[in-house]
C-alpha positions as CSV (number, residue, x, y, z in Angstrom):
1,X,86.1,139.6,110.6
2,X,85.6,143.2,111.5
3,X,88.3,145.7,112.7
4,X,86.4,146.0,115.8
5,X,85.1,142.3,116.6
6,X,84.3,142.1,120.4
7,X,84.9,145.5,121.7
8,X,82.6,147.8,123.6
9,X,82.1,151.4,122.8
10,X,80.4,154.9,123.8
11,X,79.8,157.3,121.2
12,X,79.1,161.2,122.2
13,X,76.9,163.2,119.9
14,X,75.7,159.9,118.5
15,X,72.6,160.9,117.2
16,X,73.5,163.0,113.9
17,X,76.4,163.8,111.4
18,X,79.7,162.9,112.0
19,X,78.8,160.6,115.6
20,X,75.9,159.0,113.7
21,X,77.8,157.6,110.8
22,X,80.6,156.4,113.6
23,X,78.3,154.4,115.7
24,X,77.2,152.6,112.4
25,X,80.4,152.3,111.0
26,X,81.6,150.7,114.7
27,X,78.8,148.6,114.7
28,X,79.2,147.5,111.1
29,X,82.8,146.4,112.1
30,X,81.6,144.1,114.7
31,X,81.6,146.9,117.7
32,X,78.8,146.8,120.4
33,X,77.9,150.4,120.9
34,X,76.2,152.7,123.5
35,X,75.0,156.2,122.5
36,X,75.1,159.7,124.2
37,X,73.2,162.7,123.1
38,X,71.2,165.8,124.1
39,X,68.5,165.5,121.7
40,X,66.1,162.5,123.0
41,X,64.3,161.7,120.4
42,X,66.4,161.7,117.3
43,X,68.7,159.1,119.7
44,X,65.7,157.2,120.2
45,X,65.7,156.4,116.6
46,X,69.2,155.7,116.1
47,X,69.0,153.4,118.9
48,X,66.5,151.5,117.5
49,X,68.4,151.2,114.4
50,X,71.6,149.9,115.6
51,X,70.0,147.8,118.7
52,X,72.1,149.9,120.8
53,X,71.4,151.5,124.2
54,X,70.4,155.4,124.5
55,X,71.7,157.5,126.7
56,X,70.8,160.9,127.4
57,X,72.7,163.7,128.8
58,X,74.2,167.4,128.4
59,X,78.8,166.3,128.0
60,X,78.7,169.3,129.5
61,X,77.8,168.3,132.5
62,X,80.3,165.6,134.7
63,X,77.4,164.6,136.6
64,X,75.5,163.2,133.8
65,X,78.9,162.1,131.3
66,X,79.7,159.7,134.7
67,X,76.3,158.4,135.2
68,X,76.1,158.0,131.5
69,X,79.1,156.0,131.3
70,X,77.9,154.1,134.5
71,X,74.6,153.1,132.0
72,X,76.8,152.1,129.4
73,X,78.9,149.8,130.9
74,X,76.2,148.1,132.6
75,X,74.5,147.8,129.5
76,X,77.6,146.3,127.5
77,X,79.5,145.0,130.4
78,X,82.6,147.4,130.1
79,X,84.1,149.4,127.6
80,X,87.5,149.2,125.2
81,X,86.3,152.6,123.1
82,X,85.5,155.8,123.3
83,X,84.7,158.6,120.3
84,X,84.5,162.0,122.3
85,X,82.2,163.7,119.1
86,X,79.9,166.2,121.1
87,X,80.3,169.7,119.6
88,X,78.6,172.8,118.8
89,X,79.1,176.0,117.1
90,X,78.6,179.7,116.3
91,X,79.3,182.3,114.0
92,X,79.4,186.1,115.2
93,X,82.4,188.5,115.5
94,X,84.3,188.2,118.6
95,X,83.5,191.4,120.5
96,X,79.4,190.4,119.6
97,X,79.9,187.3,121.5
98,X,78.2,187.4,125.1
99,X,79.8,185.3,127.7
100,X,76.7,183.0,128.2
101,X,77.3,181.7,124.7
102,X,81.1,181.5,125.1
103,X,81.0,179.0,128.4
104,X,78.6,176.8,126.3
105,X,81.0,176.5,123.3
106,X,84.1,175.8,126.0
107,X,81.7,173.7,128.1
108,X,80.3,171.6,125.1
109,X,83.5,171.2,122.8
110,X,86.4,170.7,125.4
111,X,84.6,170.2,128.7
112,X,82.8,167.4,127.6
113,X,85.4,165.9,126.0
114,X,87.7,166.0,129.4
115,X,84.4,164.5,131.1
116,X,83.9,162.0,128.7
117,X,87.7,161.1,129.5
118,X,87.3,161.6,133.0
119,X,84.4,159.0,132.9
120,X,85.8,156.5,130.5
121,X,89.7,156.1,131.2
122,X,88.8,154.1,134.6
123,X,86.5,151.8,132.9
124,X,88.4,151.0,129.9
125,X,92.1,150.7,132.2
126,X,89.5,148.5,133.9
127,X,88.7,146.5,130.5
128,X,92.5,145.5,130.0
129,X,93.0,148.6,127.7
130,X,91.8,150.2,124.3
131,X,91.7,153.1,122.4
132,X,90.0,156.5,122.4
133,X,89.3,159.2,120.1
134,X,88.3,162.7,120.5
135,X,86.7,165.6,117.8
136,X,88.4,168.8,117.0
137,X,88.5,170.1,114.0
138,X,89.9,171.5,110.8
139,X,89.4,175.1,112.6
140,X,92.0,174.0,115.3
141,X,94.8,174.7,112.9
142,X,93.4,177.0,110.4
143,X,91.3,179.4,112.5
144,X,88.6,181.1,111.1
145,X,86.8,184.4,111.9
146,X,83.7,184.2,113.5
147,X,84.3,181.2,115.4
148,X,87.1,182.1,117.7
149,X,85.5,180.4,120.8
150,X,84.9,177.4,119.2
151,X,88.9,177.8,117.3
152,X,90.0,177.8,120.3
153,X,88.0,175.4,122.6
154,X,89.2,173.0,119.1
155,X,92.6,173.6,119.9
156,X,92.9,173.0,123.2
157,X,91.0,169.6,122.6
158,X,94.1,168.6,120.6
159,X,96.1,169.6,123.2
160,X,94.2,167.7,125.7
161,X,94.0,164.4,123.3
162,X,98.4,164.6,123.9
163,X,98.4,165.1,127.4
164,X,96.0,162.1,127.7
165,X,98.0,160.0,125.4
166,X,101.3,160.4,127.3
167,X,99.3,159.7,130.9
168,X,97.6,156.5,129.8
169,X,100.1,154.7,127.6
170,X,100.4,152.4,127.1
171,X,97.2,150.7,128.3
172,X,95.1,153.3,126.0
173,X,95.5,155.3,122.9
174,X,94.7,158.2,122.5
175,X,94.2,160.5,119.7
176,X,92.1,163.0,117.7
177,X,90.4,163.5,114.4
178,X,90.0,167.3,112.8
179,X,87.4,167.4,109.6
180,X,86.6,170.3,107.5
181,X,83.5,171.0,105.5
182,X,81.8,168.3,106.3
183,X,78.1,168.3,105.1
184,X,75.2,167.0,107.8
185,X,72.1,168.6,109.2
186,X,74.0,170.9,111.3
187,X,75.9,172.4,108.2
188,X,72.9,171.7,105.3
189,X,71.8,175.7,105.6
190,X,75.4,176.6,104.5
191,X,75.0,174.5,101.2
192,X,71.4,176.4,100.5
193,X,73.0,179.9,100.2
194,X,74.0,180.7,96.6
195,X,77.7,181.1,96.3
196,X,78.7,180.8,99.5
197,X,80.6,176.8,99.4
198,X,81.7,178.3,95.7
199,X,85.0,179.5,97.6
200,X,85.6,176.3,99.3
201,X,85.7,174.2,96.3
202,X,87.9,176.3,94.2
203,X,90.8,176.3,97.2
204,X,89.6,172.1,97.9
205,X,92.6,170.1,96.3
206,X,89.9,167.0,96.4
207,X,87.6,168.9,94.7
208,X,84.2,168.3,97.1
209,X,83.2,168.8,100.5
210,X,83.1,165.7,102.8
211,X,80.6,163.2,103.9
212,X,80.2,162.0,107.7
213,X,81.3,158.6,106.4
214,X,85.0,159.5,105.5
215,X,85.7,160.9,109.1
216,X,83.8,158.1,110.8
217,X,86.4,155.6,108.4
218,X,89.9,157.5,110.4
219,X,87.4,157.3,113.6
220,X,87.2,153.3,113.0
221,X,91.0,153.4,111.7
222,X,92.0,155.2,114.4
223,X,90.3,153.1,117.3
224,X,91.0,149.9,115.4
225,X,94.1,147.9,115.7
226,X,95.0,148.8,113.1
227,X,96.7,151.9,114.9
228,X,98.0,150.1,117.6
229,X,101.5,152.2,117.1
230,X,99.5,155.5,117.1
231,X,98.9,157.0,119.9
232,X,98.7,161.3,120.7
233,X,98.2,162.3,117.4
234,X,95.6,164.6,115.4
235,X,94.3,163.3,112.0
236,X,92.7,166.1,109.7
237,X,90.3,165.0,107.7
238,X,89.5,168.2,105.0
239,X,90.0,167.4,101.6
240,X,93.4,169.4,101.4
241,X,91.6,172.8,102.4
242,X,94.0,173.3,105.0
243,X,96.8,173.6,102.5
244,X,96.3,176.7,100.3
245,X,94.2,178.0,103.7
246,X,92.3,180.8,101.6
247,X,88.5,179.2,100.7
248,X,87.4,178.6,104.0
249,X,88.2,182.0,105.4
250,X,86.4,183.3,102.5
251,X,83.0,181.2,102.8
252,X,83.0,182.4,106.7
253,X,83.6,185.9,105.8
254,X,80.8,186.6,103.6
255,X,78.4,184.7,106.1
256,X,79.6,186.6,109.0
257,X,78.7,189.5,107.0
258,X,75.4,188.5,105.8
259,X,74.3,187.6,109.4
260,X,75.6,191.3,110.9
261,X,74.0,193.2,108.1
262,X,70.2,191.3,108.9
């Protein structure tokens, strides 16, 4: 019997990394599973792989997360789950930052997640109850140059994932997950340039950078029954890098200084 047996779920940012390796880690636990992303036609193909419907839209935008949601739930017939995983990124000093590119790392990383909330929390109250989970990250509590945006918008999602928690208890959990290096297409380049992980793993306690599959196993965990007494909490999922703080700081320096001097 699978932690997830009979329960409906929406993943964000399903088509890649971290979201792809949830959806098939919920579906492998007996989940049904709809999936949200920007990028049509890699969703297309993770679709066809799980048997799972495809939905496309920007989490950005509320108009689209609630007609989304809408899909999803006539597709599966409700919903008990929700992984909020839609992010992106960017690396440039602060001051080199133009405000176009800020309100999309705001809009993507903690707008969406309020919208996927906004969306979801009536249908799954509707369901009887369930659990959600949303995607910081590692950067959240160990902010990093070059990224202050996204450290930021990061932050506040944990902040968000508590407020939730306390208005929708008990009905629905709710909680986050934070990972560190984790290695998928979006962070491959990183791994190509000579040296520059070298930091990471001399400050990683575990001793290697992560896999999508170890944060979608706390994503499952954490939506599962499993953690039916858990409920406003953040889970960081980084190898220990977190705790002597220096590697990661290092790797981002170097590349924030190879990209200013090209």
């Amino acid at each position: 019997m699978g932690l997830l047996d009979g329960k409906r779920g929406l993943v964000t940012g399903a088509a890649s990394g971290i979201g792809l390796a949830a959806a098939r880690r919920m579906v492998a636990e007996g989940a049904r599973v709809a999936l949200l992303d920007v990028n049509e036609e890699a969703l297309d193909e993770v679709a066809r792989e799980l048997d799972a419907p495809a939905l496309v839209a920007d989490v950005g935008d509320a108009d689209a997360v609630q007609s989304a949601v809408d899909e999803a739930v006539k597709q599966l017939g409700g919903l008990e789950l929700l992984f909020n995983n839609a992010g992106v990124g960017q690396l440039r000093s602060l001051h080199r930052y133009q405000p176009k590119e800020v309100d999309r790392i705001i809009r993507v990383n903690l707008v969406g997640v309020f919208n996927g909330l906004r969306s979801a929390v009536p249908v799954i109250q509707a369901a009887g109850g369930g659990a959600i989970v949303n995607c910081s990250s590692a950067a959240a509590w160990q902010p990093t140059r070059g990224e202050s945006p996204y450290c930021a918008a990061k932050a506040a999602v944990i902040a968000l994932t508590k407020s939730a928690a306390l208005e929708y208890a008990p009905s629905i959990r709710v909680n986050s997950v934070s990972p560190g290096v984790i290695r998928t297409n979006l962070t491959e380049a990183l791994f190509q340039i000579d040296g520059l992980i070298d930091p990471v793993l001399e400050q990683m306690p575990l001793g290697h950078v992560g896999e999508p599959e170890a944060v979608a196993d706390v994503v499952v965990f954490l939506l599962s029954d499993k953690a039916r007494f858990v409920t406003g909490q953040d889970l960081v999922v980084d190898g220990g890098l977190g705790l002597p703080g220096a590697g990661l700081d290092s790797m981002l320096s170097k590349l924030l200084s190879m990209i200013e001097k090209a």
